[in-house]
Steps between C-alpha positions, in 0.01 A plus 500: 500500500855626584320727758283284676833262584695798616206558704467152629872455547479806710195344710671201599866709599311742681287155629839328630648841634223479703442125605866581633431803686208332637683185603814726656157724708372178620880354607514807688139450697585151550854628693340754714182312589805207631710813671125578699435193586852448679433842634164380637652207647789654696289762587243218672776304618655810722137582611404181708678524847523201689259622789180732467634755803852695576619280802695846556188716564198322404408641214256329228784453204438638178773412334818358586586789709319655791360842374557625869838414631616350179630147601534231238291212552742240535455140546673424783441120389680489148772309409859584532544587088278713515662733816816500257244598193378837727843576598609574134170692437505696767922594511508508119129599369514194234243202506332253220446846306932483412455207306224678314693814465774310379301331262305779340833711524662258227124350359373850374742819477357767642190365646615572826561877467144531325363323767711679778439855325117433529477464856537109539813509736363235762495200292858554388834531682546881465812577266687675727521216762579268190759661339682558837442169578642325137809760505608383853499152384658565194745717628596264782517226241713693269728631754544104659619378132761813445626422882513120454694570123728739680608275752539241286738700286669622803552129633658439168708795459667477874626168523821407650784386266480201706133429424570536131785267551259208637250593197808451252504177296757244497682665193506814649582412837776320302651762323536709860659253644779511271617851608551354864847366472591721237392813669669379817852441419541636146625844588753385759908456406483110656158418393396503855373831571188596731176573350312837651336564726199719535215598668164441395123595666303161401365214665700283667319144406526613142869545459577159723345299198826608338781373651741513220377851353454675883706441781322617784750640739292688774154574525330803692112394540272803333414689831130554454283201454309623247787568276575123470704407209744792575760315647862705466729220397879469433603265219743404301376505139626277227349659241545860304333773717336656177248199505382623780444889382365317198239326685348794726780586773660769545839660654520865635565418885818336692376284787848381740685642236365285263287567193135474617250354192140514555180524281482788313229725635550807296317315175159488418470133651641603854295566808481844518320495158283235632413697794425759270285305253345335797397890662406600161267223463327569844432864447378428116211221628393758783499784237411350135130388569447838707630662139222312298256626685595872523578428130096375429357849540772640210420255243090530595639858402610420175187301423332795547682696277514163222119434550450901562147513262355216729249555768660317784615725803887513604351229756367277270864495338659385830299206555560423119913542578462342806328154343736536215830471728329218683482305205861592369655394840324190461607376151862652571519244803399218255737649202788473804409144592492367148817712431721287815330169404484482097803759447517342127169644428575836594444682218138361446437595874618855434286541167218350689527697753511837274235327271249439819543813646447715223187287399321506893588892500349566151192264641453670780518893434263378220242407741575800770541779220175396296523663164803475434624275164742223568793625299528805737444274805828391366664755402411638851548237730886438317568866566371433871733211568747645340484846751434220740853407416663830519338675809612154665862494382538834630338444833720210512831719435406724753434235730815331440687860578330618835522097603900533413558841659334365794742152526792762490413724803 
């Protein structure tokens, strides 16, 4: 009796193992018979021209292109969108199938290097053209954000004295004023002695708000026009002159035999380091995406060597690497956008991140590298992102030193 339940509890396991196996098989059929049918239709779609012969030669059309002199058929009669439509498929090679690609990129890990690795390249973007095409964006993206943060730090950072003056509350501005008469007359033997003067590089509109606190005595205009704000002025200051080497100026120049002040610009907020910043920024976004990709055929290296019992040619591991950046970019450009908008959920958008990644890389060497268990798809794809992260930190170093050696000559 004990037997015959083992035996019938072993029926129905082996029963439900298998209704799921065959309901995952028939998933799959249902999928690829959809994927055909959108092949079938694009395929029909790009295969009707709009006239029966070449109006450049005469030839009986085939296709959409002449088979002779190789002219598209185009329809000289279509409307405007769709002239701006064929100018992005023809300069950048990407049509309805992007959306697809996309879709499928995100929808099924590592469908699209199966499919791609079995000879079905036309009804995909190919993943060279994508990958190139996602790191530009994200690249020129990144780089835009880092620019607009640096200049935003730099505005900060250089203000005059006088602009932090007019952004002073009343208490503050309060509590400056008292040095005035103080200041002025405190060090003299009747009580009426004459504050100093100096020198100082500013902007002339800025320092008349303050009648009491800067006593403009000349002014010599900035002689370039696009220096504007760099007005040499003469005052007569009523307040200490350490308020203003507190607040950014500086003194190591006599101007008329006076001590000239002027913004410091031998600090990391001074122009010459934003000139530098700004150079280093321009040569990174030329170089950085260029890196990635000379960087793809390494790391389709150490797939090899990770996934070295599999089957798949060194090829085969390119496209893989190549889909697998495409994605990363991708959710990294989301991870930054949630990151500047929701900043108090940035530690959820960092796990997430690390979470999502490791799960769509596990998913998707599963499917390319058939055979292999999921806890070494794992294992594996942690030890590839995290060689990703090395050979990319030292790319990035030496980068960062022939981009340096080249601002100094």
């Amino acid at each position: 009796m004990t037997e015959g339940t083992e035996k019938t509890q072993t029926q129905e396991a082996t029963s439900v193992a298998g209704k799921i196996k065959e309901k995952i098989a028939r998933r799959k059929r249902l999928v690829m018979r959809e994927l055909e049918l959108k092949r079938l239709k694009r395929i029909r779609k790009k295969t009707r021209p709009a006239y029966t012969y070449c109006k450049n030669c005469g030839t009986e059309l085939k296709g959409m292109y002449c088979h002779k002199c190789g002219q598209y058929a185009l329809d000289v009669e279509q409307p405007f969108w769709k002239y701006i439509k064929q100018y992005f498929e023809n300069v950048y090679q990407f049509d309805s199938k992007v959306w697809s690609t996309l879709w499928l990129l995100f929808r099924r890990p590592g469908f699209l290097t199966n499919e791609f690795n079995a000879g079905k390249i036309a009804s995909y973007v190919h993943p060279l053209r994508l990958l190139m095409f996602i790191t530009v964006l994200f690249f020129l993206f990144v780089f835009l954000k880092i620019g607009n943060a640096v200049d935003s730090i730099e505005d900060k950072d250089i203000e005059t004295f006088a602009e932090k003056l007019s952004g002073s509350t009343s208490e503050e501005f309060a509590t400056l004023n008292e040095y005035v008469d103080w200041y002025a007359y405190a060090d003299s033997a009747d009580g009426k002695g004459e504050a100093a003067r100096i020198a100082v590089v500013a902007d002339s509109s800025d320092f008349a708000q303050y009648p009491k606190l800067f006593e403009i005595l000349e002014c010599t205009p900035a002689a370039d026009p696009e220096n504007a704000g760099q007005d040499t002025l003469v005052v007569r200051i009523n307040i200490p002159e350490d308020l203003l080497a507190e607040n950014g100026y500086a003194t190591d120049k006599v101007w008329n035999g006076l001590p000239l002040y002027e913004p410091a610009r031998d600090s990391s907020s001074g122009w010459e380091m934003g000139y530098l910043i700004d150079e280093f920024l321009g040569y990174a976004s030329k170089w950085i995406p260029i890196m990635v990709l000379l960087l793809s055929p390494v790391m389709a290296f150490v797939s090899r060597v990770l996934y070295r019992k599999s089957r798949l040619s060194y090829m085969g591991n390119f496209v893989y690497v190549l889909h697998l950046f495409s994605f990363f970019f991708i959710v990294t450009a989301v991870y930054i956008l949630l990151a500047t908008y929701l900043p108090l959920q940035m530690k959820i958008w960092t796990w997430a991140l690390a979470i999502y990644t490791l799960f769509y890389t596990t998913v998707s060497a599963h499917r390319v590298y058939a055979g292999t268990g999921w806890i070494k798809d794992t294992v594996k794809s942690l030890l590839m992102w995290i060689s990703f992260i090395i050979i990319i930190a030292v790319a990035l170093i030496i980068l960062t030193i022939l981009i340096a050696a080249r601002l100094e000559s």
